[in-house]
N, C-alpha and C positions, 0 to 999 in steps of 0.2 A: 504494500500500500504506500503510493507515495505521499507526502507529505506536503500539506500547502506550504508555496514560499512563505516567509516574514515579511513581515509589512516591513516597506521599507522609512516609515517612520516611529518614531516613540509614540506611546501614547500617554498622556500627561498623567491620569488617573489607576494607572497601573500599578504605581506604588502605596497606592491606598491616603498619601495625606491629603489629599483634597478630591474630592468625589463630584459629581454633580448634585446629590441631593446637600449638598453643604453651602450650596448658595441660594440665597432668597429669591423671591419671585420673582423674574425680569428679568434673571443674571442666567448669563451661560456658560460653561464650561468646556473651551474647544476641546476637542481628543487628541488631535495633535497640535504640539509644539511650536511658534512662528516657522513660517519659513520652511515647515516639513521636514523638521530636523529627525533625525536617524538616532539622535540618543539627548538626553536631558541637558542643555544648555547653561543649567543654574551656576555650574564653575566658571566657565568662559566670561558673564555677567556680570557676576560677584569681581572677577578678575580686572574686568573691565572698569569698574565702580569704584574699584578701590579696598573691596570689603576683605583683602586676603593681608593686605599691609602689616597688618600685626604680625605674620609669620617673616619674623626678618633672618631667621638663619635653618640652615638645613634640619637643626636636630630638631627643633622645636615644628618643623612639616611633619618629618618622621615621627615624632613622637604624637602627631594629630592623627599622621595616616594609620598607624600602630593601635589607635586608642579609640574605643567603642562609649566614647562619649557621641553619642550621635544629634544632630542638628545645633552642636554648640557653635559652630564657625563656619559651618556649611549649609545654610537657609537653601531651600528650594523655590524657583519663581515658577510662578502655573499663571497662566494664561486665562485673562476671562472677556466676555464680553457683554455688553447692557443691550441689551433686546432690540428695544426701541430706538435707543440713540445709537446705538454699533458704536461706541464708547469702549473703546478695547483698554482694558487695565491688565498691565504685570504685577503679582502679589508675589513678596517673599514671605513662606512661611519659613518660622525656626522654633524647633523646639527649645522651651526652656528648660530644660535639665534639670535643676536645681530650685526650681518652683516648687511648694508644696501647697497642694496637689502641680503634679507635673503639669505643663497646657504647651501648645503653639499659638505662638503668633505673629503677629505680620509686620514684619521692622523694613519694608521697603515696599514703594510703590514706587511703578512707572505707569503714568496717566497719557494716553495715548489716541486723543479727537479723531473721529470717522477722518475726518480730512486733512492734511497735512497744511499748517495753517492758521489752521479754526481755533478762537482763542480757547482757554480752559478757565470758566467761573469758576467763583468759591462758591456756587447753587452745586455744581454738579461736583465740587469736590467732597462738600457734606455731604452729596448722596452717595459716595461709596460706603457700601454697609461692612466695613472691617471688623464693629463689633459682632456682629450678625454672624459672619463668616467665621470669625475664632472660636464663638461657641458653640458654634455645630459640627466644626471639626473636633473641639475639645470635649465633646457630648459624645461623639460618636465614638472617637476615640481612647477616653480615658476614661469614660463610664465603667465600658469592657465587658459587660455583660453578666460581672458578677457584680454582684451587690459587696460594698466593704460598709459592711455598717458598724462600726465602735461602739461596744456593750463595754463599761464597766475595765476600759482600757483594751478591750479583745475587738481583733476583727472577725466578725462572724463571716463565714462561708456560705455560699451558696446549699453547702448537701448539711450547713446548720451547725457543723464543728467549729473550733475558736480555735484563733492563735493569737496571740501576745506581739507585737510587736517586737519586743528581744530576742524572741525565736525564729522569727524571718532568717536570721543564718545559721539556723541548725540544718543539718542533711535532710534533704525532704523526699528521704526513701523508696520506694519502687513505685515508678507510674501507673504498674499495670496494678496497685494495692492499694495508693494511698489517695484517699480522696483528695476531690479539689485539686489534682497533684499541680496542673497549669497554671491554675490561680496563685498557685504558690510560686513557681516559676516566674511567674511576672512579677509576685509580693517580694520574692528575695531580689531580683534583677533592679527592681521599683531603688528598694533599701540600698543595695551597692551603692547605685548611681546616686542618688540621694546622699549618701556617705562620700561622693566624691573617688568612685575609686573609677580608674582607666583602662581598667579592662574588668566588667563585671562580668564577662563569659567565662574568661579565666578562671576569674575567684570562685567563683559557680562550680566547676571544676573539683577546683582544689575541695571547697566544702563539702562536695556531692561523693570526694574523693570518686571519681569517674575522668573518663577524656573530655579534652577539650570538643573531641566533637560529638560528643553527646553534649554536653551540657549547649552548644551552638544547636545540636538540636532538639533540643528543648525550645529553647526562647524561637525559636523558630517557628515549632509548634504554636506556641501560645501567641503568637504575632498571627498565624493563622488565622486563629479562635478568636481575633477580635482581643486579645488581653495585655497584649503590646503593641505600641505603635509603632509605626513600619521603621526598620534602623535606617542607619547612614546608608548612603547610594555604598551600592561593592560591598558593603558588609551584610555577614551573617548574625551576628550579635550582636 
């Protein structure tokens, strides 16, 4: 059986942070990229703009490219357009990391008039819905489909069990035994990152005392399931 070719372009919503149902009524979401581009442009941009400047020496590239802190320095732009006015807007989404609760949001626009030209009000600059946009990716994405509700310092699970917050980096035992095992997967990955540490797959690892690529496929898993949001572009973790 052969195989359809690949499209020869990217498609913006493939990596899951920004969807079409994450934009308000009137807004669109191209499916591909400006220009029909073939893979995600966000580096090239960010390059452009200036956004890469703080990495002034190799080690400190190396130690971003190495480190599964994901959307700390690497925002992704998606493409949108307004209905009615064909008002074509560039959003940078970035996760913030180190937010509690985690969220993305949009630290860069490019505002870009049907007509090349046409001036750009502050009417139609208020009506970009950023707040709008951030909370329905931050809904849809950080919800996650279990419930974390805080009894009495414990987060309860969805199949009703409690964990303690200091227990998030105990071993969290056989997937195919331990309830909720995903949800904990995201709960310890959540904490790492949260603590600051630069490679929470690793440490996952070490903790889970397993390989690194099981413990990579884990959060892989649970990025699946809706329980983590989608990593750095090239990364598995």
């Amino acid at each position: 059986m052969q195989l359809p070719e690949p499209s020869p372009w990217a498609d913006q919503s493939r990596d899951g942070l920004l969807v079409a149902d994450d934009l308000p009524e009137g807004w669109y979401l191209h499916l591909r990229f400006p220009g029909d581009r073939g893979d995600d442009p966000s580096l090239e941009i960010d390059e452009l703009l200036g956004y890469d400047r703080w990495l002034t020496t190799e080690h400190e590239q190396y130690r971003v490219a190495e480190s599964d802190q994901n959307e700390t320095i690497d925002g992704r732009w998606r493409y949108i357009e307004h209905i009615a006015t064909h008002t074509r807007v560039m959003i940078r989404l970035q996760r913030q990391t180190f937010a509690v609760p985690e969220e993305v949001r949009i630290t860069g626009v490019i505002y870009l008039p049907w007509r090349g030209g046409q001036p750009i009000t502050s009417q139609l600059l208020r009506e970009l819905p950023t707040a709008r946009i951030e909370a329905a990716i931050n809904k849809r994405l950080f919800a996650m489909k279990r419930t974390e509700t805080i009894t009495g310092g414990k987060i309860v699970l969805p199949s009703g069990h409690k964990v303690s917050e200091r227990d998030l980096l105990n071993a969290l035992g056989d997937p195919k035994k331990t309830p909720d095992f995903y949800e904990l997967v995201a709960l310890q990955h959540g904490q790492l990152t949260r603590d600051g540490d630069k490679n929470p797959s690793a440490t996952m690892a070490e903790l889970n005392g397993v390989a690194l690529s099981t413990a990579q496929g884990w959060i892989t898993k649970a990025r699946e399931r809706g329980l983590l949001p989608p990593g750095r572009r090239g990364r598995a973790g």
